[in-house]
PDB file with one MODEL, atoms N, CA, C and O in Angstrom:
MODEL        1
ATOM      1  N   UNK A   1       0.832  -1.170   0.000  1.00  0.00           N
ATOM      2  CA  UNK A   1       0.000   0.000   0.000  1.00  0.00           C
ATOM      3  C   UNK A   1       0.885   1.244   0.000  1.00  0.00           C
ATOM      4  O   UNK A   1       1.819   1.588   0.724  1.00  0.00           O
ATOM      5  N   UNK A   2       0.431   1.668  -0.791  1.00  0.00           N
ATOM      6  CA  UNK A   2       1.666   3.333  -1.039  1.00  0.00           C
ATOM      7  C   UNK A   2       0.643   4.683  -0.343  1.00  0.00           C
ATOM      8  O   UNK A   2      -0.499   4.926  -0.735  1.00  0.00           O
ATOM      9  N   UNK A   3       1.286   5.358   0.628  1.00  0.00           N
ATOM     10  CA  UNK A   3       1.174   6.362   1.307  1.00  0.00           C
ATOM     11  C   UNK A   3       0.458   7.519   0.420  1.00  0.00           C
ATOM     12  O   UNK A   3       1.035   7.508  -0.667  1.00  0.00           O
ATOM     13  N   UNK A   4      -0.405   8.365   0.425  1.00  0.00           N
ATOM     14  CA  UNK A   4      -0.674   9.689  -0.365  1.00  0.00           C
ATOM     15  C   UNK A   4      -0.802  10.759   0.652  1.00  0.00           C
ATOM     16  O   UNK A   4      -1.378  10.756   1.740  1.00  0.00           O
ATOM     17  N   UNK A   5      -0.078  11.736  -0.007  1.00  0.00           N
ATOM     18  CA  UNK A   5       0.091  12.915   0.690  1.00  0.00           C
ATOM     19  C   UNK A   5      -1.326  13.797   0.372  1.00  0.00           C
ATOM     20  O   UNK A   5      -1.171  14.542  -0.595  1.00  0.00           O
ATOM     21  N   UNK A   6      -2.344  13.850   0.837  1.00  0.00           N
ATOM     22  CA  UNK A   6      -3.434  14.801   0.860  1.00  0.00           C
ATOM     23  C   UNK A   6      -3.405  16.403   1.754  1.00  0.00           C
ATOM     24  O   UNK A   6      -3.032  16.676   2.895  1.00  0.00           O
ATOM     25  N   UNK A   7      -3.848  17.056   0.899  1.00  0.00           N
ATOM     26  CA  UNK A   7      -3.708  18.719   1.104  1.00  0.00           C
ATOM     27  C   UNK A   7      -5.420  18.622   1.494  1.00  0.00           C
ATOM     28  O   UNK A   7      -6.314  18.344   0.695  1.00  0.00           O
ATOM     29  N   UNK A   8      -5.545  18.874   2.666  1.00  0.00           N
ATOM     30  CA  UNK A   8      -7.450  19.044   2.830  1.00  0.00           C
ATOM     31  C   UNK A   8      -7.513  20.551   3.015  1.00  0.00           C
ATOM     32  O   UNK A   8      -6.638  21.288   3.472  1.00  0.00           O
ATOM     33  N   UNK A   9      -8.897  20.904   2.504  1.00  0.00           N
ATOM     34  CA  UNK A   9      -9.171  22.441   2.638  1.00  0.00           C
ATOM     35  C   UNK A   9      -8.406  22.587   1.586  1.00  0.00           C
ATOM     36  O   UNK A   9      -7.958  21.857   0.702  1.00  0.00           O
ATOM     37  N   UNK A  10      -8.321  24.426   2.069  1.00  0.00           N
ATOM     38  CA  UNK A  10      -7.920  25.525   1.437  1.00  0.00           C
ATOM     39  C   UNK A  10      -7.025  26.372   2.569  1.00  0.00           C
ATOM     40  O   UNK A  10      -7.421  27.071   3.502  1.00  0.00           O
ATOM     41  N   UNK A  11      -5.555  26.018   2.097  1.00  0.00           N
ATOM     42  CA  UNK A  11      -4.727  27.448   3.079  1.00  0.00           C
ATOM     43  C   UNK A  11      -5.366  28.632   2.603  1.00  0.00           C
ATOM     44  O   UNK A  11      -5.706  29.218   1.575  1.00  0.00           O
ATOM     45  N   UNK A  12      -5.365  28.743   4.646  1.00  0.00           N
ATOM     46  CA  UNK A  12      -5.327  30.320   4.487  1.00  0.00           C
ATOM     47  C   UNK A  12      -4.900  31.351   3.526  1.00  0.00           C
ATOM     48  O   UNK A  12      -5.653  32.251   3.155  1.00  0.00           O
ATOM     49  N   UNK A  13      -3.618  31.202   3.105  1.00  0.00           N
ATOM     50  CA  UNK A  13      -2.478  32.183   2.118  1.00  0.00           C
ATOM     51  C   UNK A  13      -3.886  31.651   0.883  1.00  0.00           C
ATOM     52  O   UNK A  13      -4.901  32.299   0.627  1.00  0.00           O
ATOM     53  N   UNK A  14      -3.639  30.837   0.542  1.00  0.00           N
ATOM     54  CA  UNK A  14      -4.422  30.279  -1.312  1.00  0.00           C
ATOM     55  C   UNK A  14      -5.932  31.544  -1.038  1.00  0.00           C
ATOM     56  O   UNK A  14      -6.090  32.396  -1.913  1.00  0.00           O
ATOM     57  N   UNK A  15      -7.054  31.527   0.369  1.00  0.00           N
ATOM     58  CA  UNK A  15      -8.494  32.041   0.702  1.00  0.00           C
ATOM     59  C   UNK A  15      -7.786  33.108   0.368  1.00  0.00           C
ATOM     60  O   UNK A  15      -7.584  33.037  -0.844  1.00  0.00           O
ATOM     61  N   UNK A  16      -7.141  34.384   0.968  1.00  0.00           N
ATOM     62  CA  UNK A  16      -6.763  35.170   1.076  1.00  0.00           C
ATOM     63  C   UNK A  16      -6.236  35.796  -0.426  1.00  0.00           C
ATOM     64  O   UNK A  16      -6.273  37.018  -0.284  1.00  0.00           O
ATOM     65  N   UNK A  17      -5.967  35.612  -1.206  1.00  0.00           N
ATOM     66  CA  UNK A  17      -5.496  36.032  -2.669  1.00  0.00           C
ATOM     67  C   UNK A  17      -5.952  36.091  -3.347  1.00  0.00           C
ATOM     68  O   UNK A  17      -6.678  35.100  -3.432  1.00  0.00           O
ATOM     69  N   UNK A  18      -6.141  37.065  -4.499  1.00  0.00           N
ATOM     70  CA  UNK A  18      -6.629  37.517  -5.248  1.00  0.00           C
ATOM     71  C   UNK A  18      -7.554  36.753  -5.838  1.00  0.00           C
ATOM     72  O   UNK A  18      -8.567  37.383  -6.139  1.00  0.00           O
ATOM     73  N   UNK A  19      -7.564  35.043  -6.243  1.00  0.00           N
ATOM     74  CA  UNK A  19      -8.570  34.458  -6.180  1.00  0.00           C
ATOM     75  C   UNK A  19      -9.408  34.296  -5.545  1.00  0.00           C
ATOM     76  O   UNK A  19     -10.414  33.767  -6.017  1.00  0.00           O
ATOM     77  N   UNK A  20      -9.348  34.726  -4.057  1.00  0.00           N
ATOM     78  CA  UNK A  20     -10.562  34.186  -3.170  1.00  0.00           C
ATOM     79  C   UNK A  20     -11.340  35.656  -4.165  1.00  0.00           C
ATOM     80  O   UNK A  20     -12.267  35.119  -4.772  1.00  0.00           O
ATOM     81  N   UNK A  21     -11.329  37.017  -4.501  1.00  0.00           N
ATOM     82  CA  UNK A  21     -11.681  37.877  -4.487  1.00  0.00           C
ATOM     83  C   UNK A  21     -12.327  37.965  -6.317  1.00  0.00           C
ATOM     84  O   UNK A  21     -13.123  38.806  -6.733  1.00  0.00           O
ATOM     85  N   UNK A  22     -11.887  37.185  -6.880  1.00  0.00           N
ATOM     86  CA  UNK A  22     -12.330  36.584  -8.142  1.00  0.00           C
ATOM     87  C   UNK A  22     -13.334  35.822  -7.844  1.00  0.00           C
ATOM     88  O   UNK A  22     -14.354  36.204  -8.419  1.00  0.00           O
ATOM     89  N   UNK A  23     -13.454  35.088  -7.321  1.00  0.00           N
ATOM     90  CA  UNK A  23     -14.595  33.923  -6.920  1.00  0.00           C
ATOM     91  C   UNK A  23     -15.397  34.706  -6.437  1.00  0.00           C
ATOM     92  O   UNK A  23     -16.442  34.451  -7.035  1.00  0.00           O
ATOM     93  N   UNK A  24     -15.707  35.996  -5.302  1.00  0.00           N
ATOM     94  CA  UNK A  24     -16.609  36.517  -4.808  1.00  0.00           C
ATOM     95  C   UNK A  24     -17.219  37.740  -6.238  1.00  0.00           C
ATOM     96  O   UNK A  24     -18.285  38.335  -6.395  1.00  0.00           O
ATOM     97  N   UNK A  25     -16.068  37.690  -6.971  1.00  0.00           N
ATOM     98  CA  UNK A  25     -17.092  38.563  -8.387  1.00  0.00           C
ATOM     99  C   UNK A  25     -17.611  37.770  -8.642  1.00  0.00           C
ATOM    100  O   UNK A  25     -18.776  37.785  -8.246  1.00  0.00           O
ATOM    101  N   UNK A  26     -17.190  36.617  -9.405  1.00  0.00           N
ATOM    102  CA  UNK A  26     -17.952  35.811 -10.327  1.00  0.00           C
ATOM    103  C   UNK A  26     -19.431  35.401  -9.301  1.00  0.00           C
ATOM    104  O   UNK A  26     -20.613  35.129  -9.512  1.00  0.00           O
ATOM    105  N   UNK A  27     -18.747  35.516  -8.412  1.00  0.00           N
ATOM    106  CA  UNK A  27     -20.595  35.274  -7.727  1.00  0.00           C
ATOM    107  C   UNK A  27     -21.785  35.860  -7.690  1.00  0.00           C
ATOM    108  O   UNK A  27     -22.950  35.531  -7.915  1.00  0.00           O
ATOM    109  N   UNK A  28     -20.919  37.284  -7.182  1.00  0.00           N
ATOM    110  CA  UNK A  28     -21.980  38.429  -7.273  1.00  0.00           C
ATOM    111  C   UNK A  28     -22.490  38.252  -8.770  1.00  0.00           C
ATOM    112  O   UNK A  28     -23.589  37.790  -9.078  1.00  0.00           O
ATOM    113  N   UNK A  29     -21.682  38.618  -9.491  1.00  0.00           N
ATOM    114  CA  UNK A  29     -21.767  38.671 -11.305  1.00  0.00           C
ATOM    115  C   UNK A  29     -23.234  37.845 -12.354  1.00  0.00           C
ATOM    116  O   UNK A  29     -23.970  38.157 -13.291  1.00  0.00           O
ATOM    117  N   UNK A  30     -22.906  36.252 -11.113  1.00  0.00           N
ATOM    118  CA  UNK A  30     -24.142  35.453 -11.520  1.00  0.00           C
ATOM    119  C   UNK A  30     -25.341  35.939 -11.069  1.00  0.00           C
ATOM    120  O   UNK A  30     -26.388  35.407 -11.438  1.00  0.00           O
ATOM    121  N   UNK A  31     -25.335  37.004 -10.220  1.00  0.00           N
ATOM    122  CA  UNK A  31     -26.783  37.235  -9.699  1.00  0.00           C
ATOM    123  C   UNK A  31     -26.949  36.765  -8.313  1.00  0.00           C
ATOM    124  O   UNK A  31     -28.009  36.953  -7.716  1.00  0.00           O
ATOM    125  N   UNK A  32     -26.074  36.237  -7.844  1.00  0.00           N
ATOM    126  CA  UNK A  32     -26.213  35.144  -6.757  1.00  0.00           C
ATOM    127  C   UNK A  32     -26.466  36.195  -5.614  1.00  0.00           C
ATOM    128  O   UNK A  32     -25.741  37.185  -5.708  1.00  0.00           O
ATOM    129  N   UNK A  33     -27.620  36.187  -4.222  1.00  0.00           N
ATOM    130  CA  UNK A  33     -28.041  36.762  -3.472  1.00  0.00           C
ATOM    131  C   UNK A  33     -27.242  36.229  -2.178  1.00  0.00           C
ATOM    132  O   UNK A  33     -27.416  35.113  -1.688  1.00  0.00           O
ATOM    133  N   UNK A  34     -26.382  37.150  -1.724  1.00  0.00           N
ATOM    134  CA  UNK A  34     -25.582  36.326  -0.298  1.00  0.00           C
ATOM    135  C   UNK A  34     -25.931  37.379   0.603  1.00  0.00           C
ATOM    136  O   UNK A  34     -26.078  38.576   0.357  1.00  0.00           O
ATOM    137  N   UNK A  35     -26.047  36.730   1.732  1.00  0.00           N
ATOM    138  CA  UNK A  35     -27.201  37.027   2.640  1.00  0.00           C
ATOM    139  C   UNK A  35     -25.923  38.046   3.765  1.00  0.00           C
ATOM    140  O   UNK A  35     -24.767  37.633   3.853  1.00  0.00           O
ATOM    141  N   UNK A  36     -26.334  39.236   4.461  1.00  0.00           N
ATOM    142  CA  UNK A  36     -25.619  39.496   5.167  1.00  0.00           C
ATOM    143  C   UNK A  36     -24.383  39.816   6.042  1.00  0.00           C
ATOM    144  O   UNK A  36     -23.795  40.858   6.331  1.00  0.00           O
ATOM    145  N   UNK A  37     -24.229  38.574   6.334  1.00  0.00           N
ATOM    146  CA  UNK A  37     -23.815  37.818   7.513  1.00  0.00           C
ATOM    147  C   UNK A  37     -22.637  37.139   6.694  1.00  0.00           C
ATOM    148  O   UNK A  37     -21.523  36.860   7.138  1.00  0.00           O
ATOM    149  N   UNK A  38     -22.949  37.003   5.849  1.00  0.00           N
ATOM    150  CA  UNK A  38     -21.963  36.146   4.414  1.00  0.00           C
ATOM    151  C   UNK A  38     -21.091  37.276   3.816  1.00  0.00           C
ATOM    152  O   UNK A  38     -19.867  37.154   3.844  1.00  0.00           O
ATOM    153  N   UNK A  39     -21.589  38.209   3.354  1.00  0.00           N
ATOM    154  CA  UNK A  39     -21.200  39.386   3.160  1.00  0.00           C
ATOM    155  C   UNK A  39     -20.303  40.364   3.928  1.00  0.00           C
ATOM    156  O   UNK A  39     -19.645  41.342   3.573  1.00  0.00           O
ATOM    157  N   UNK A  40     -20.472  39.863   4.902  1.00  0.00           N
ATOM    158  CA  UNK A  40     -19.841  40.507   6.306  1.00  0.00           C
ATOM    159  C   UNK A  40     -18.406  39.598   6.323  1.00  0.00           C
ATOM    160  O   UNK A  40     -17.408  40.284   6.105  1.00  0.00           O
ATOM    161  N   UNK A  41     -18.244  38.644   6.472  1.00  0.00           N
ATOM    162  CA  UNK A  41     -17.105  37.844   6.289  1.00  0.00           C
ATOM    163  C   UNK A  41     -16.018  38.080   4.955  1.00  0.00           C
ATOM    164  O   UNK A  41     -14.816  38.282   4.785  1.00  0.00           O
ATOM    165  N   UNK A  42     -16.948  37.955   4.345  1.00  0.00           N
ATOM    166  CA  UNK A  42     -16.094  38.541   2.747  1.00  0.00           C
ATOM    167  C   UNK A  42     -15.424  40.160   3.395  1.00  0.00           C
ATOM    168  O   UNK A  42     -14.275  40.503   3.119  1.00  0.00           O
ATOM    169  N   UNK A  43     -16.050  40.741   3.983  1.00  0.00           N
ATOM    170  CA  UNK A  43     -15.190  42.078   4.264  1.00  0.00           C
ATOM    171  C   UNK A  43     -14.010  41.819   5.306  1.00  0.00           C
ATOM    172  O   UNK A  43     -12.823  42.126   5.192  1.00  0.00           O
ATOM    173  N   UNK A  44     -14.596  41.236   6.249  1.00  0.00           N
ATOM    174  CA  UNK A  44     -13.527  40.919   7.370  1.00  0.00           C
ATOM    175  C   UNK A  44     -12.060  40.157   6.476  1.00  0.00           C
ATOM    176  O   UNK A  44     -10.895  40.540   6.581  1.00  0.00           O
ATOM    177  N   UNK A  45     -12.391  39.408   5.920  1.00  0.00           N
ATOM    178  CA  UNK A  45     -11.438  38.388   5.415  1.00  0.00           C
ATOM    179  C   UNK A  45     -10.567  39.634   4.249  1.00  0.00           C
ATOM    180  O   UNK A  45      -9.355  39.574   4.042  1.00  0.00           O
ATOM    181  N   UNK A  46     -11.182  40.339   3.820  1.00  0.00           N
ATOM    182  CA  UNK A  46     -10.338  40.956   2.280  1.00  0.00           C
ATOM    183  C   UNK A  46     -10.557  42.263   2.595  1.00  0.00           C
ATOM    184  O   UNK A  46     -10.036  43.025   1.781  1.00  0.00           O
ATOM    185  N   UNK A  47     -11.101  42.759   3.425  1.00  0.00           N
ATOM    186  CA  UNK A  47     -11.023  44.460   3.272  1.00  0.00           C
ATOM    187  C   UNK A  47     -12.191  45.140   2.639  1.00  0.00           C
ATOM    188  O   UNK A  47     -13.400  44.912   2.621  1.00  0.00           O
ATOM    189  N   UNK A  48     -11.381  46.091   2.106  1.00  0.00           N
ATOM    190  CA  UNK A  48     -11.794  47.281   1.427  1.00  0.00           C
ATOM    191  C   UNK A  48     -11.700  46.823  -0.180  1.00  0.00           C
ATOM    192  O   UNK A  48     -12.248  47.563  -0.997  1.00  0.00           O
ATOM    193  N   UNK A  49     -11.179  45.906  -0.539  1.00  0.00           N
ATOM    194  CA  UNK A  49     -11.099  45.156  -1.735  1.00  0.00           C
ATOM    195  C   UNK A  49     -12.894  44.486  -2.315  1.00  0.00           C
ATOM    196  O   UNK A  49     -13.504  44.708  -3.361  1.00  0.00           O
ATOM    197  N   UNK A  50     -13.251  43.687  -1.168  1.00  0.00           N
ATOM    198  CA  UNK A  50     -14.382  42.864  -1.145  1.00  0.00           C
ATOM    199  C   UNK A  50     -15.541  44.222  -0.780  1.00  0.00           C
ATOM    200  O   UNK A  50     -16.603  44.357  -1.387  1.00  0.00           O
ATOM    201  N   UNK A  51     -15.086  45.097   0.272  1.00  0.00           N
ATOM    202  CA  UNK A  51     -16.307  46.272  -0.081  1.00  0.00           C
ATOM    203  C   UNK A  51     -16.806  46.730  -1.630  1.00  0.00           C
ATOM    204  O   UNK A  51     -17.887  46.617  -2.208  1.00  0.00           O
ATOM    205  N   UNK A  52     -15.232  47.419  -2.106  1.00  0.00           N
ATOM    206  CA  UNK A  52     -16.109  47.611  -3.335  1.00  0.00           C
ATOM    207  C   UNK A  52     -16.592  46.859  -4.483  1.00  0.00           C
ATOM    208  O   UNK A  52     -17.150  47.370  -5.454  1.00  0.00           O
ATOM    209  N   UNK A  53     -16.348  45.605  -4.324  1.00  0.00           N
ATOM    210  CA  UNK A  53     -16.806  45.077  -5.397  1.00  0.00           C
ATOM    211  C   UNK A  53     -18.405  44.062  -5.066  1.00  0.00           C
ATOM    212  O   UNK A  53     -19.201  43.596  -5.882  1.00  0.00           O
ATOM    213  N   UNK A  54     -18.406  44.003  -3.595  1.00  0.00           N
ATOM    214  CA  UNK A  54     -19.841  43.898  -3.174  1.00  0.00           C
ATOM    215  C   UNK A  54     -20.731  45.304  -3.226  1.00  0.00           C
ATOM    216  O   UNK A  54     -21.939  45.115  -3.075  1.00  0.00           O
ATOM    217  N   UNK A  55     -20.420  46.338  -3.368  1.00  0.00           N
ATOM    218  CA  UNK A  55     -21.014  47.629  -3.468  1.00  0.00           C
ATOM    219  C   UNK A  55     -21.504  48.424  -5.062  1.00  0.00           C
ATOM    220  O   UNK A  55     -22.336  49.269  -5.391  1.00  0.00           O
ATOM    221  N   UNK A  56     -20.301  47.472  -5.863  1.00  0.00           N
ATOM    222  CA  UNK A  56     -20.568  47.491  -7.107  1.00  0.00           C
ATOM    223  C   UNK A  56     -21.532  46.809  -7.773  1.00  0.00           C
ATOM    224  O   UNK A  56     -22.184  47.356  -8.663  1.00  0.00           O
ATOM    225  N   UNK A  57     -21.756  45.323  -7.350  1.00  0.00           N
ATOM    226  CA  UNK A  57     -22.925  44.506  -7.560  1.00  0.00           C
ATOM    227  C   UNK A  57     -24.141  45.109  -6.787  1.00  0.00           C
ATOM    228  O   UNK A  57     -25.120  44.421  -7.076  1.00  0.00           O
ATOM    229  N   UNK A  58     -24.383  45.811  -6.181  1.00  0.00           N
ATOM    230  CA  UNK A  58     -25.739  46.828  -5.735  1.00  0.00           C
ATOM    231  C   UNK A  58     -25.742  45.548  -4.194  1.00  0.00           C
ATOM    232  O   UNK A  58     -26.934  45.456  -3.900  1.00  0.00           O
ATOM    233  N   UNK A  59     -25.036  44.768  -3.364  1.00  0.00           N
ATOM    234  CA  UNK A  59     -25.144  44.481  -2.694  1.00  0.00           C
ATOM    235  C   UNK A  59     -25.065  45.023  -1.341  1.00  0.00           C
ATOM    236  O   UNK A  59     -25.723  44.383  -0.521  1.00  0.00           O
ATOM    237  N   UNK A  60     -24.627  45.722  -1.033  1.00  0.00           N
ATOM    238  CA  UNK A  60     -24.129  46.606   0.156  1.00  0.00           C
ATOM    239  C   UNK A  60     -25.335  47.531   0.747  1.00  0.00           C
ATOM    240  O   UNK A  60     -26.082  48.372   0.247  1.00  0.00           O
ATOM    241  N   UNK A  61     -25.142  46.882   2.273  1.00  0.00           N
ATOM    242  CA  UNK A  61     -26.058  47.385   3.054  1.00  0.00           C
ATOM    243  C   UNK A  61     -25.337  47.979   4.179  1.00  0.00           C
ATOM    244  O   UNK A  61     -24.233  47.603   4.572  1.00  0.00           O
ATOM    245  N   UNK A  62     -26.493  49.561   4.994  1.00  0.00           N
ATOM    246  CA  UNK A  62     -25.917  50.298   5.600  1.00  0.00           C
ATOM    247  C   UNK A  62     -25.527  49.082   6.619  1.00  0.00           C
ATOM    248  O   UNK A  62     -24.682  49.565   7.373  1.00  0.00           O
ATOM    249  N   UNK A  63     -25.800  47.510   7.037  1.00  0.00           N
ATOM    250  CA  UNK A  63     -25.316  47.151   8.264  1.00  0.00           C
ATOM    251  C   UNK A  63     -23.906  46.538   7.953  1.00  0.00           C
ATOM    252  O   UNK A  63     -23.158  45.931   8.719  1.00  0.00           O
ATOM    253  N   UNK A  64     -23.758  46.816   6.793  1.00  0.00           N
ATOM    254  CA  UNK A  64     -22.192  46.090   6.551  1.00  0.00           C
ATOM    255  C   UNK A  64     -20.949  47.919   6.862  1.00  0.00           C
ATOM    256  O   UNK A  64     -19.724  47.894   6.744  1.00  0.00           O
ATOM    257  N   UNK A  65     -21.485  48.764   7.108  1.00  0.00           N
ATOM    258  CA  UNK A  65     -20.907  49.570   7.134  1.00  0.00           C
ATOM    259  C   UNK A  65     -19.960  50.398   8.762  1.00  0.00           C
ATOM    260  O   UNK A  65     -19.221  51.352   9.005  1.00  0.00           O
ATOM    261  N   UNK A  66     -20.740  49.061   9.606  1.00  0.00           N
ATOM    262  CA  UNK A  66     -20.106  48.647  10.912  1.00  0.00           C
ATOM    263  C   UNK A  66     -18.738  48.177  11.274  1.00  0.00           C
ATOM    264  O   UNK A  66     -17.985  48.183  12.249  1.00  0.00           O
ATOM    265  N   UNK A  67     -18.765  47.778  10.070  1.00  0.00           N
ATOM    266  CA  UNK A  67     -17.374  46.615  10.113  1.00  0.00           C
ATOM    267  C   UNK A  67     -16.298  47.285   9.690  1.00  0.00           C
ATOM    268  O   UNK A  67     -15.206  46.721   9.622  1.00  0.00           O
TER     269      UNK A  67
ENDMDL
END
């Protein structure tokens, strides 16, 4: 039996880069409705990066403006 080295998840460093922030366009982009609370994380995690491009998709609400 031969050993395999498995990578589970997603490092931190990989979430954090410019792809995680590609994936949250292409989402918005589809139309896709993310609720809040979801929205709120995307800021915590990326900034001021993930603000404007959730603000650009007409998503942005005054309660995300706490954070």
């Amino acid at each position: 039996m031969t050993k395999t080295n498995r990578n589970p998840g997603v490092s931190r460093g990989a979430r954090l880069s410019d792809e995680g922030l590609q994936r949250l366009e292409k989402r918005l982009a589809s139309g896709i409705r993310l609720n809040t609370p979801v929205l709120a994380q995307w800021i915590h995690r990326y900034g001021e990066a993930a603000r404007e491009i959730i603000q650009r998709h007409g998503q942005y609400s005054a309660e995300l403006d706490s954070l």
